[in-house]
MARVO-240185 format. One line per 3 residues: number of its first residue (from 1); their letters; for each residue x, y, z of N, C-alpha, C. Coordinates in steps of 0.001 Angstrom, whole numbers, plus 500000, padded with zeros to 6 digits. Atoms other than C-alpha are relative to their C-alpha. Layout:
N
NUM) a) X/Y/Z/X/Y/Z/X/Y/Z; ...
! end
This chain:
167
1) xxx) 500098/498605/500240/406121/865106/289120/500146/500786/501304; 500159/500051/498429/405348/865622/292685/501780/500813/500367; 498145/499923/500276/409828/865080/292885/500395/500969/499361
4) xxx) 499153/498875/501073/410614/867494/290264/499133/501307/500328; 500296/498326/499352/408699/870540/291899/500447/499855/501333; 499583/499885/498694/410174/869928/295207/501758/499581/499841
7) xxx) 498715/499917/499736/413650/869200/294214/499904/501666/499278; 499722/498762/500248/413221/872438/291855/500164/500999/500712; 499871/499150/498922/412321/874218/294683/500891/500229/500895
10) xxx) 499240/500337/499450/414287/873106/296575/501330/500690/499730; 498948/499365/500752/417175/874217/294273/499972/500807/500031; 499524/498792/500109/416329/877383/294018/499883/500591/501632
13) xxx) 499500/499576/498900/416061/878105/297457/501437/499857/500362; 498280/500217/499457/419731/876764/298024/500546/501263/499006; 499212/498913/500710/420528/879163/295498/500226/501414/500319
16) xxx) 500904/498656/499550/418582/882542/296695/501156/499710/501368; 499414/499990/498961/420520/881549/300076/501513/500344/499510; 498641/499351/500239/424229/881721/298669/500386/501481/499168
19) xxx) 499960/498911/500396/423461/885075/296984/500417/500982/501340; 499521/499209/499380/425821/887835/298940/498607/501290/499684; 501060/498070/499654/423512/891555/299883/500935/501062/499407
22) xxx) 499195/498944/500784/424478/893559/297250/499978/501453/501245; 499213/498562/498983/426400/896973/299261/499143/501373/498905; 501051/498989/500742/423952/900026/298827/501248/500922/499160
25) xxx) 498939/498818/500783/425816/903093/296177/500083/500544/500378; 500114/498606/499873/426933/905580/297772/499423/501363/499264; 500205/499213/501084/425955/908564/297074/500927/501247/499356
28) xxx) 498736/499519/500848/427807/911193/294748/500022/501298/501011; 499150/498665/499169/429042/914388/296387/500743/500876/499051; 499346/498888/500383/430351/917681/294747/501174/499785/500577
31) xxx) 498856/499359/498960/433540/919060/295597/500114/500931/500479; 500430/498722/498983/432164/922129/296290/499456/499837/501005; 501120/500214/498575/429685/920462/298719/501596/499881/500860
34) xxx) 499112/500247/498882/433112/919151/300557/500518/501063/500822; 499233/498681/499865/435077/922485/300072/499020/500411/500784; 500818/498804/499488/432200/924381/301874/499913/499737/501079
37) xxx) 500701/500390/499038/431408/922328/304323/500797/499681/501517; 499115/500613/499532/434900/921226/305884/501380/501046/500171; 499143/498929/499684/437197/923528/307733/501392/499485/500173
40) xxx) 498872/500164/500499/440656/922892/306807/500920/500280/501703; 499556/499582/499088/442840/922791/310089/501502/499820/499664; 498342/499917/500285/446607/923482/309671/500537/499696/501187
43) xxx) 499367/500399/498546/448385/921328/312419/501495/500013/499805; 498427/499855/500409/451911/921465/310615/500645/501239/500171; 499646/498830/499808/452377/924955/310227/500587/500636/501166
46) xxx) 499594/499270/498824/454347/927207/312446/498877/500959/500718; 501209/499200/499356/452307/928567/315301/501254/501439/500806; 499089/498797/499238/453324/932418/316541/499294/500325/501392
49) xxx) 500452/499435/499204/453085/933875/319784/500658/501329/500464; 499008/498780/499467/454014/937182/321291/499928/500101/501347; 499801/499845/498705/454849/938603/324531/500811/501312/500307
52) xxx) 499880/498914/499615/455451/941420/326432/500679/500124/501625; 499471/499709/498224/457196/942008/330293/500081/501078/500087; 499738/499487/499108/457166/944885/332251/500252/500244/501371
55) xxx) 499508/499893/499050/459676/945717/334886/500116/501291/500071; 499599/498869/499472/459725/949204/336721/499495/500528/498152; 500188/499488/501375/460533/951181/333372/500766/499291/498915
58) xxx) 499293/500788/501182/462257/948463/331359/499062/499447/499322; 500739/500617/500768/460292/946345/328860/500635/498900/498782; 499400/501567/500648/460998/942881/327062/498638/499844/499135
61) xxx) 501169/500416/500856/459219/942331/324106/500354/498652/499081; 499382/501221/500902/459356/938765/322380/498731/499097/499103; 501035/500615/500625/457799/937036/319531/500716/498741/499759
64) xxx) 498997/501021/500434/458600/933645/318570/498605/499142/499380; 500992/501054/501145/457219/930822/315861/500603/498951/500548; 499660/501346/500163/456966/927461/316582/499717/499127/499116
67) xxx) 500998/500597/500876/457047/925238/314256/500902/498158/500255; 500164/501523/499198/456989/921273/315457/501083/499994/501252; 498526/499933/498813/459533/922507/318375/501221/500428/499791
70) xxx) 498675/499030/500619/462122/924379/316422/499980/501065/500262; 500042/498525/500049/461733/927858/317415/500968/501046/499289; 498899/498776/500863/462761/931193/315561/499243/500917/500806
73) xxx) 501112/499306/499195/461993/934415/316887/500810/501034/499912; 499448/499000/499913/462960/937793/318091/499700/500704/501024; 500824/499706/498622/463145/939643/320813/501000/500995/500438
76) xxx) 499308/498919/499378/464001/943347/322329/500263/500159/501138; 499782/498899/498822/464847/945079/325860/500247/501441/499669; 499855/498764/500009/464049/948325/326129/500090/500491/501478
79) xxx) 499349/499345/498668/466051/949986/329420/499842/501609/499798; 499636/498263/499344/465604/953383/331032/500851/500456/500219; 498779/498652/499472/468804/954117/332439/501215/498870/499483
82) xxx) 498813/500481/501014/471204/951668/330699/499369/499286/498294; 499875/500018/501692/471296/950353/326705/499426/499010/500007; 501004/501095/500403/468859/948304/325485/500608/498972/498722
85) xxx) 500008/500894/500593/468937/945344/323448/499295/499461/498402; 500695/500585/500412/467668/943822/320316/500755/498695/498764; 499885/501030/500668/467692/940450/318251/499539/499430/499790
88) xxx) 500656/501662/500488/467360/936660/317278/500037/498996/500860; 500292/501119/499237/466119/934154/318816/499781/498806/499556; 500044/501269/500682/466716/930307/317826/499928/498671/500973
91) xxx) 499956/501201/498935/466550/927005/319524/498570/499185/499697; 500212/501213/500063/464411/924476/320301/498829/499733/501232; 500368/499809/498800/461656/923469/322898/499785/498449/500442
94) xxx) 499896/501107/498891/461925/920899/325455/498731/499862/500707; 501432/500177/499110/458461/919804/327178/499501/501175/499912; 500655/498387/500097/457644/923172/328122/500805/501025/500513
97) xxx) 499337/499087/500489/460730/924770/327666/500618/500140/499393; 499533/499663/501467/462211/926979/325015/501554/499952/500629; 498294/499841/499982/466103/926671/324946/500324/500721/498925
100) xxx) 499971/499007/500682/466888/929476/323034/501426/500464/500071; 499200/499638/500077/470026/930921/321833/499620/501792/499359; 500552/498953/500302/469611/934856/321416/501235/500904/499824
103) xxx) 498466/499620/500837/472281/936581/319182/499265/501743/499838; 500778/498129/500102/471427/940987/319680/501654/500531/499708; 498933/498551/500048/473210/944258/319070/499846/500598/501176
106) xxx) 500434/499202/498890/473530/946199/322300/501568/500622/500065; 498655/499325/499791/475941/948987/323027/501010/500236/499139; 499747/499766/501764/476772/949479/319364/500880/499005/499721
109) xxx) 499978/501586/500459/478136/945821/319130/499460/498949/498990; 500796/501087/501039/476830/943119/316941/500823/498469/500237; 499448/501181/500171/477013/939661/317198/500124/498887/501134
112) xxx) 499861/499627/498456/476664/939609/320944/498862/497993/500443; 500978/501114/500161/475047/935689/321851/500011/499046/501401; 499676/500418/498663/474013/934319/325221/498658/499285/499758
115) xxx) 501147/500724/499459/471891/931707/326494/498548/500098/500520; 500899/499722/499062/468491/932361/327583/498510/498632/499834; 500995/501516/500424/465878/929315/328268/498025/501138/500655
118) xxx) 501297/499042/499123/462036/930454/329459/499544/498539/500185; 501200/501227/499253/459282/928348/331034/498832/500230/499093; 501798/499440/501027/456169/928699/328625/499063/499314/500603
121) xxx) 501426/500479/499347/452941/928655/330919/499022/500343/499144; 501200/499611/501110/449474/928811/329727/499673/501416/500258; 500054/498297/500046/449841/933066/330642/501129/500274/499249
124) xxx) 498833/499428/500253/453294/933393/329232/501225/499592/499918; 498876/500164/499973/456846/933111/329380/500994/500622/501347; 499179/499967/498948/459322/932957/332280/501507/499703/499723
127) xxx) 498811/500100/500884/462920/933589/331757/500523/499602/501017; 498861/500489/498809/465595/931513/333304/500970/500555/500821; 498964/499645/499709/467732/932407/335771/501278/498965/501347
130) xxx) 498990/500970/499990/470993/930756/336130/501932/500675/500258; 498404/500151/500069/475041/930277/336584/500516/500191/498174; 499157/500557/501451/476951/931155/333872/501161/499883/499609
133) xxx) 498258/500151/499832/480362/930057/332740/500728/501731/499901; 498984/498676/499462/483251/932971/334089/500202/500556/499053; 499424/499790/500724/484794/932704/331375/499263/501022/498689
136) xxx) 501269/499216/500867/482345/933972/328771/498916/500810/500055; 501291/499349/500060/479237/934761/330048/498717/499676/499806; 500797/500032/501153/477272/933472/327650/499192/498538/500411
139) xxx) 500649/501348/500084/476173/929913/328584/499952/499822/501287; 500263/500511/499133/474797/928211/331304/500656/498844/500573; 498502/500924/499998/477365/926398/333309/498947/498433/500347
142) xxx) 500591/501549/500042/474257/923482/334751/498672/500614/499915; 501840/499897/500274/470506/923605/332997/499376/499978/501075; 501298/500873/499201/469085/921385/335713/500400/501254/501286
145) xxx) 500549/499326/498539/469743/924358/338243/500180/501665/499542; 500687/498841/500433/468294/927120/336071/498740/500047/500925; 500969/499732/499051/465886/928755/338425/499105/501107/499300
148) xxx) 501004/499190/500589/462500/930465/337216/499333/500920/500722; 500519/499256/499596/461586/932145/339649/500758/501013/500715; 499516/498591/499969/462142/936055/339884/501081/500152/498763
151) xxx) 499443/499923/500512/463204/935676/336503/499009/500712/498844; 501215/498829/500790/461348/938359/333973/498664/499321/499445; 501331/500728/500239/457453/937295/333196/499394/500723/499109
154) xxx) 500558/499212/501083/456257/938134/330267/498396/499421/499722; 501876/500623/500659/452481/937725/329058/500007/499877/498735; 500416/500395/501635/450603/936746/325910/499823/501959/499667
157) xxx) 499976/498436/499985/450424/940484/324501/499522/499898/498294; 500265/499997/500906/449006/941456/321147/501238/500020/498582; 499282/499860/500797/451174/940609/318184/500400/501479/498784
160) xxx) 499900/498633/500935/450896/943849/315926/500578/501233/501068; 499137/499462/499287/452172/945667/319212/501418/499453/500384; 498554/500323/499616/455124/943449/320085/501374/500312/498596
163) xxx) 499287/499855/501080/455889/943522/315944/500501/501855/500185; 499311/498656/499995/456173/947734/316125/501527/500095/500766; 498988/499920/499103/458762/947091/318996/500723/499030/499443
166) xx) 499440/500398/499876/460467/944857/317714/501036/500360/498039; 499805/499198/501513/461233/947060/313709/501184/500269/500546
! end
């Protein structure tokens, strides 16, 4: 008898040992609790910025959207003593600069489309200045010796002012 309570035992201890730890239940959760609690961040979306330069009495106003490095945009000159500018701005950005193609009306023209690249610092935008082919005008004859400096500097500037200027 002695045998048969010590193998029983025995047994059930071997048994109690291969039993896995049952995994506690989570617990349940609303979806309002989530919704309320969890701030939604939009990293895809196009991000806008604006900008503003003043030179003497001229003024450069530019907005542009990025959205994953595609840029769109728009962007005026307003001149004191010769004809101001305004248009589109398209392209593309490279590290941390925009290569931009910028297609305006100026001088009762339309259609008008020249190269312009900037530098985008953490104050602003810096516009390239460069060689451009004879022939045209319009394009930059070598990128790598676009020069940024003393080339118009624009700041971060409030968007609902750059939008009036740019109607």
């Amino acid at each position: 008898m002695k045998k048969l309570v010590l193998l029983s035992s025995f047994s059930v201890l071997l048994l109690n040992c291969n039993k896995k730890p049952e995994a506690p239940v989570p617990e349940t959760v609303s979806e309002d609790t989530v919704a309320t609690t969890e701030k939604v961040v939009d990293t895809l979306g196009a991000k806008s910025f604006c900008y503003m330069g003043i030179t003497g009495k001229d003024t450069v106003f530019v907005s542009i959207d990025d959205n994953l490095g595609t840029i769109t945009g728009k962007m005026a000159t307003k001149n004191s003593e010769k004809d101001s500018n305004k248009g589109e701005l398209s392209g593309f950005k490279s590290g941390d600069t925009l290569k931009l193609i910028y297609e305006f009306a100026a001088e009762g023209t339309t259609g008008n489309k020249n190269d312009i690249y900037f530098l985008q610092t953490k104050d602003g935008l810096v516009e390239g200045i460069g060689q451009r082919d004879a022939e045209t005008g319009t394009k930059y004859i070598n990128e790598k010796k676009i020069r940024y400096a003393g080339g118009n500097n624009l700041k971060s500037a409030d968007c609902k002012i750059v939008a009036k200027s740019l109607k």
